[in-house]
C-alpha positions as CSV (number, residue, x, y, z in Angstrom):
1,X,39.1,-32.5,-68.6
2,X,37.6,-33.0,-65.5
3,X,38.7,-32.3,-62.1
4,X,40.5,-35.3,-59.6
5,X,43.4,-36.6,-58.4
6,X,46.1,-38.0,-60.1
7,X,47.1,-40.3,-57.1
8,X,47.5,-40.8,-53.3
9,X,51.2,-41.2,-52.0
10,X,51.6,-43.3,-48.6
11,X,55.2,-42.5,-46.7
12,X,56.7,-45.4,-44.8
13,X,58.6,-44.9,-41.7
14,X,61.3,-47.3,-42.8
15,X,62.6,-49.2,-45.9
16,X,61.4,-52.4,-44.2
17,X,57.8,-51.2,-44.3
18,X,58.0,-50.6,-47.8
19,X,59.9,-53.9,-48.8
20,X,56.9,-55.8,-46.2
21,X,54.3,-54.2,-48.1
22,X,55.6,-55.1,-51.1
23,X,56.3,-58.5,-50.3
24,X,52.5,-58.8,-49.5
25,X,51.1,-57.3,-52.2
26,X,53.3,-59.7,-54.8
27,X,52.1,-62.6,-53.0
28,X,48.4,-61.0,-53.5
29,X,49.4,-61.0,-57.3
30,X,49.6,-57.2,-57.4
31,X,52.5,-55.5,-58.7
32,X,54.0,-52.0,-59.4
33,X,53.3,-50.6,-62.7
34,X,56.4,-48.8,-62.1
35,X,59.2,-48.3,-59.6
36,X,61.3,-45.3,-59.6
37,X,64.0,-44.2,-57.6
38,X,63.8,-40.5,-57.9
39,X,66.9,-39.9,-55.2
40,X,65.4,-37.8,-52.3
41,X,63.0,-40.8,-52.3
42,X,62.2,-44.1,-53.3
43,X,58.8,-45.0,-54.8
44,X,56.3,-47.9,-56.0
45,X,53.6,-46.8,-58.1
46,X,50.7,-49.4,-58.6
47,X,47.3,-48.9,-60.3
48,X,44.2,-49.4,-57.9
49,X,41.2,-51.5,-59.1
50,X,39.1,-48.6,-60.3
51,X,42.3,-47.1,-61.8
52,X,43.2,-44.4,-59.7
53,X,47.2,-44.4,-58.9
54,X,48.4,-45.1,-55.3
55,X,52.3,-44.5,-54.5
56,X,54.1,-46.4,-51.9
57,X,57.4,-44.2,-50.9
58,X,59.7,-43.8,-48.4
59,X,62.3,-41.1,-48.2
60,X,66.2,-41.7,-48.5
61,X,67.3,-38.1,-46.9
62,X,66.7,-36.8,-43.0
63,X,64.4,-33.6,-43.6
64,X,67.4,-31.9,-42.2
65,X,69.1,-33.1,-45.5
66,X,66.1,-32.6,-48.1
67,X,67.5,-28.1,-48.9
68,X,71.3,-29.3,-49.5
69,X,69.8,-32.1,-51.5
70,X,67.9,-30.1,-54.0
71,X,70.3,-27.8,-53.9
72,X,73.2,-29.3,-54.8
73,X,71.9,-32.8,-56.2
74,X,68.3,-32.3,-57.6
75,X,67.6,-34.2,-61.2
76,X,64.9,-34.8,-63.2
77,X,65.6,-38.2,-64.4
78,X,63.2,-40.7,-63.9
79,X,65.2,-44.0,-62.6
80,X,63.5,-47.3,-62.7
81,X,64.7,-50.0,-60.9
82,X,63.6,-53.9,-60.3
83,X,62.4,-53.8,-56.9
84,X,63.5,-57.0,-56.4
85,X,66.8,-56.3,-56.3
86,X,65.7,-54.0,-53.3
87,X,64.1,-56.6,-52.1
88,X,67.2,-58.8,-51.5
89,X,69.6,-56.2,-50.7
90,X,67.3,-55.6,-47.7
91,X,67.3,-59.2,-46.2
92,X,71.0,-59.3,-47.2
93,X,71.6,-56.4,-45.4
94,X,73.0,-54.0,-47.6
95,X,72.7,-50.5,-46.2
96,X,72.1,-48.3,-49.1
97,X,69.2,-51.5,-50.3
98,X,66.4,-48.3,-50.9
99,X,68.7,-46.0,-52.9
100,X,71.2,-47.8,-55.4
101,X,70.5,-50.0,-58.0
102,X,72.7,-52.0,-60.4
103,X,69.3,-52.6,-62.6
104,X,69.0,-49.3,-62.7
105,X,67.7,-47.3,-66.1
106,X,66.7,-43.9,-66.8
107,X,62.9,-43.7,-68.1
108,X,62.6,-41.6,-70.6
109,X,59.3,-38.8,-69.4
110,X,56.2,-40.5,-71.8
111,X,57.9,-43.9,-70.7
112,X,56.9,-43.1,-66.8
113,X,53.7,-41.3,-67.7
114,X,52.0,-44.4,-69.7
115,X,53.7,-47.2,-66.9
116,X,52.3,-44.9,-64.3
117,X,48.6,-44.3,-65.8
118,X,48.5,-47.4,-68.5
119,X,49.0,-49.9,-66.4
């Protein structure tokens, strides 16, 4: 085993950054290898060209909010979602568009480890 990284995570202000920057990237032909919606935040993992992971996030909570949060609503599920659904609820509007899912599954943990790495 050799020492590294495992990937470089980029916070967005807004869920409108993240949804442009997606948007722009598909049209580029580059995709997330996996999307997951892990409830304090939202996240798109994708796969760099020499491999190396890179995650696209945004959070759902104030800071103020993050303690009660893990507190009182922490899991360890891994929830995938089709960010296109996101995608839509944005530009249609819909407030909670970053955070709920109706194509939402539960990945099970070697699921999101070979999507995140394999890809």
């Amino acid at each position: 085993m050799s020492a590294g990284h495992d990937h470089l995570a980029f916070t967005y202000g807004s869920l409108g950054d993240l949804v442009a920057t997606y948007e722009r990237l598909k049209a580029a032909g580059i995709t997330p290898s996996v999307p997951v919606a892990h409830g304090l935040t939202t996240s798109l993992y994708y796969r760099d060209p020499d491999g190396g992971g890179v995650e696209l996030t945004i959070d759902n909570l104030n800071p103020s909010e993050w303690r009660d949060w893990m507190q009182n609503q922490l899991s360890l599920e891994l929830v995938t979602f089709d960010p296109e659904e996101m995608v839509q609820k944005y530009h249609a509007g819909v407030p909670e568009a970053g955070t709920r899912f109706e194509s939402a599954r539960t990945l099970n943990p070697a699921e999101a480890f070979h999507r995140m790495v394999e890809s």
